[in-house]
MARKEPA-76557 format. One record per atom (N, C-alpha, C): x, y, z; atom name; residue in one letter. Coordinates in Angstrom, 1 decimal. Example, Ala and Ser with C-alpha at 12.3 -4.5 7.8 and 13.67 -1.06 7.14 Angstrom:
BEGIN
ATOM    east   north      up  atomo  residuo
ATOM    13.2    -5.7     7.8      N        A
ATOM    12.3    -4.5     7.8     CA        A
ATOM    13.2    -3.3     7.8      C        A
ATOM    12.8    -2.2     7.1      N        S
ATOM    13.7    -1.1     7.1     CA        S
ATOM    12.9     0.0     7.9      C        S
//
This chain:
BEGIN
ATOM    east   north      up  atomo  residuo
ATOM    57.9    -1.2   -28.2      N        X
ATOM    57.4     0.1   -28.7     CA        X
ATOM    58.2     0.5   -29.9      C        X
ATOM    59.8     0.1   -29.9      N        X
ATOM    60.4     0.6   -30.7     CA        X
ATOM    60.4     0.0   -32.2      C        X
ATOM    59.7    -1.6   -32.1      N        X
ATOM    59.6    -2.4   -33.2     CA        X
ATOM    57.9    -1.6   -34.1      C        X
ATOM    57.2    -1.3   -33.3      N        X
ATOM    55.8    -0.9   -33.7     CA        X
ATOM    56.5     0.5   -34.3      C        X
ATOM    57.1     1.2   -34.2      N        X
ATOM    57.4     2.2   -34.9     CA        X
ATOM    57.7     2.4   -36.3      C        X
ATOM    59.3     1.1   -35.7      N        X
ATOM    59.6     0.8   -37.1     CA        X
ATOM    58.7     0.3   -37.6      C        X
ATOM    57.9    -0.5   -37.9      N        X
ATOM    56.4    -1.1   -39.0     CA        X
ATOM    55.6     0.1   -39.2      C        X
ATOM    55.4     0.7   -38.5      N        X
ATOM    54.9     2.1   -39.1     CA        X
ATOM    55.5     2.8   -40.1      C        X
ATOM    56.5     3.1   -39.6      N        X
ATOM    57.6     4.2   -40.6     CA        X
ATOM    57.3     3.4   -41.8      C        X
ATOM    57.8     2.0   -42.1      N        X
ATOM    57.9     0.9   -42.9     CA        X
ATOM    56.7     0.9   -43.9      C        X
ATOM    55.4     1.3   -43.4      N        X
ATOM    54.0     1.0   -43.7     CA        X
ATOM    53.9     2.5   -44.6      C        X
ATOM    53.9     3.7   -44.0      N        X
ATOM    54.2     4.5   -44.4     CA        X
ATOM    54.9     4.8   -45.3      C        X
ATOM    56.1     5.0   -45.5      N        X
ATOM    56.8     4.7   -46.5     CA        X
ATOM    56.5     3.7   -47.7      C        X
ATOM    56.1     2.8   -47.6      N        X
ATOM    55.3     1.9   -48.6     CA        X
ATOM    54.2     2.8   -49.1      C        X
ATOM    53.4     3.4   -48.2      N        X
ATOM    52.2     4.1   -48.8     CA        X
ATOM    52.7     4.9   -50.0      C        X
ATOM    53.6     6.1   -49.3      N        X
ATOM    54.0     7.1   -49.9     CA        X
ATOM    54.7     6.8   -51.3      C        X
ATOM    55.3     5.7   -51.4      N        X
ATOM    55.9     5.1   -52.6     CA        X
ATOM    55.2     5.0   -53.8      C        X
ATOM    54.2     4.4   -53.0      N        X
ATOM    53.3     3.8   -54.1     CA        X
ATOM    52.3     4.9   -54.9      C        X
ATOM    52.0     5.7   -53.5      N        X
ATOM    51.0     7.0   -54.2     CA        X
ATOM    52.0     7.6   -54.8      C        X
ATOM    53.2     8.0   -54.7      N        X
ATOM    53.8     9.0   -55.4     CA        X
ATOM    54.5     8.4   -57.0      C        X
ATOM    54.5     6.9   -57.1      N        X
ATOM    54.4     6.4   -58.6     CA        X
ATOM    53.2     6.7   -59.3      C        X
ATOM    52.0     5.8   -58.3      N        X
ATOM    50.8     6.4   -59.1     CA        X
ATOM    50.3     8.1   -59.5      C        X
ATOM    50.8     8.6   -58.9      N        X
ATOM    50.6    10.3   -59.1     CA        X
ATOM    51.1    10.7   -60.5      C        X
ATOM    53.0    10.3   -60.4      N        X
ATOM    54.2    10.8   -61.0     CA        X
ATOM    54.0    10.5   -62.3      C        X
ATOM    53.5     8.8   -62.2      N        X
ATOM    53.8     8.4   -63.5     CA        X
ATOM    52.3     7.3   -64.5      C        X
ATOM    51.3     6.7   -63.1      N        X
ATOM    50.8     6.1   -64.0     CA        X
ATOM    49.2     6.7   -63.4      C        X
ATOM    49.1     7.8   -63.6      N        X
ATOM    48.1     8.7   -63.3     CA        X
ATOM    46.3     8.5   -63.7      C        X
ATOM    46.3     7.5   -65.2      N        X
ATOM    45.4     7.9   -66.3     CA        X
ATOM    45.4     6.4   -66.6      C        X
ATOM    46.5     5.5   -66.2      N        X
ATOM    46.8     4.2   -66.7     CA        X
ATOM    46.6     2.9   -65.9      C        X
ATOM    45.2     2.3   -65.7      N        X
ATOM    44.6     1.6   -64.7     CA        X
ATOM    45.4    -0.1   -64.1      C        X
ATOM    46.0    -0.6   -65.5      N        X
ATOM    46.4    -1.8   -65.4     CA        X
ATOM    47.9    -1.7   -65.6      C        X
ATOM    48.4    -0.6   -65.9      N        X
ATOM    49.4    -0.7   -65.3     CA        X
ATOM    50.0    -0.2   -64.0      C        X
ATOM    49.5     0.8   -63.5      N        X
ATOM    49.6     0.9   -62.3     CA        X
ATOM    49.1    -0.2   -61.6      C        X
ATOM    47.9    -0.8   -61.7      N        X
ATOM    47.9    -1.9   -60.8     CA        X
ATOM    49.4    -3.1   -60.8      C        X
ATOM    50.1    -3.4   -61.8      N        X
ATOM    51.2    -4.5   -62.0     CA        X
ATOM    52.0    -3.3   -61.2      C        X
ATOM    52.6    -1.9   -61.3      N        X
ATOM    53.7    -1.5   -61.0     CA        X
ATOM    53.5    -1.6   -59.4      C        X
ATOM    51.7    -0.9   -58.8      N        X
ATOM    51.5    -1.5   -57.4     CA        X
ATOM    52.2    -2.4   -56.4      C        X
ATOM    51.8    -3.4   -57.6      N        X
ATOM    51.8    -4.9   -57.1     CA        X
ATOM    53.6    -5.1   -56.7      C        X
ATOM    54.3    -5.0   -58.2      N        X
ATOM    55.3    -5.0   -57.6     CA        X
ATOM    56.3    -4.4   -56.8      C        X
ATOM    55.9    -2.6   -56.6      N        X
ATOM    56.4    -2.6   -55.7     CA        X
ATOM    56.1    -3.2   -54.0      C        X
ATOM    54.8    -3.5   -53.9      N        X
ATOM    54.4    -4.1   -52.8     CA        X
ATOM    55.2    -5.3   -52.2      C        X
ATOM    55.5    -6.5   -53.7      N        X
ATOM    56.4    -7.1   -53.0     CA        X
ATOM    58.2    -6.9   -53.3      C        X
ATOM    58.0    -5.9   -53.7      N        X
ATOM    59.8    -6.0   -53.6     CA        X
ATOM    60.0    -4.9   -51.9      C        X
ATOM    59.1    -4.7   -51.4      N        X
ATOM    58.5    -4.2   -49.8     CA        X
ATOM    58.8    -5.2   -49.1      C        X
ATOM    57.9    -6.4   -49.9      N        X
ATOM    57.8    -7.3   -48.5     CA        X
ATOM    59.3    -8.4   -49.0      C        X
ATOM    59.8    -8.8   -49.9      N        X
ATOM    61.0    -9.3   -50.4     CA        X
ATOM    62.1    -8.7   -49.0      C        X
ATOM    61.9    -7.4   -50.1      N        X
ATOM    63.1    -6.4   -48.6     CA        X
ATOM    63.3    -6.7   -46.7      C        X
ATOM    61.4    -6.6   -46.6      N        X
ATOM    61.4    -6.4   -45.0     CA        X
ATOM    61.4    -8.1   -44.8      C        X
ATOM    61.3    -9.3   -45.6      N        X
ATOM    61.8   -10.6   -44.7     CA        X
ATOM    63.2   -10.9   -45.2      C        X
ATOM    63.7   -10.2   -46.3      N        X
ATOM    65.4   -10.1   -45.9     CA        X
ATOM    66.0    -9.5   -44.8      C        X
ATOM    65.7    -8.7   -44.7      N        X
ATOM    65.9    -7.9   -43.1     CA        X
ATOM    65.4    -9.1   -41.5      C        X
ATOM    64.0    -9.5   -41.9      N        X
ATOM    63.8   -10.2   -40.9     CA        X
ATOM    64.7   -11.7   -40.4      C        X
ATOM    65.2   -12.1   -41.7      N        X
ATOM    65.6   -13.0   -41.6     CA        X
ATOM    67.5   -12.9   -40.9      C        X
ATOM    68.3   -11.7   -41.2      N        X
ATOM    68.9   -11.3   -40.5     CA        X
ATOM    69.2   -10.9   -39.4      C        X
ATOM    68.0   -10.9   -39.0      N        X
ATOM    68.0   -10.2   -37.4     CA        X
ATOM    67.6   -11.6   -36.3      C        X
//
């Protein structure tokens, strides 16, 4: 139960990232927000299998 949380919180937090770049800063700007998307999505998943790989 306590693993399904954390992937939530995790998931969440990715959401919120991401909408609050596209909000803040690339609002009007279609293709770059899609690249800034992108990569925050994987410096997300980079992060959570450095972590996994630790554990």
């Amino acid at each position: 139960m306590r693993s399904q949380a954390v992937v939530v919180l995790y998931v969440l937090t990715l959401v919120a990232v991401v909408v609050g770049v596209d909000v803040v800063f690339f609002r009007h700007q279609f293709w770059e927000r899609l690249m800034v998307n992108v990569g925050i999505v994987l410096a997300f998943v980079t992060f959570s299998l450095r972590l996994l790989k630790r554990s």
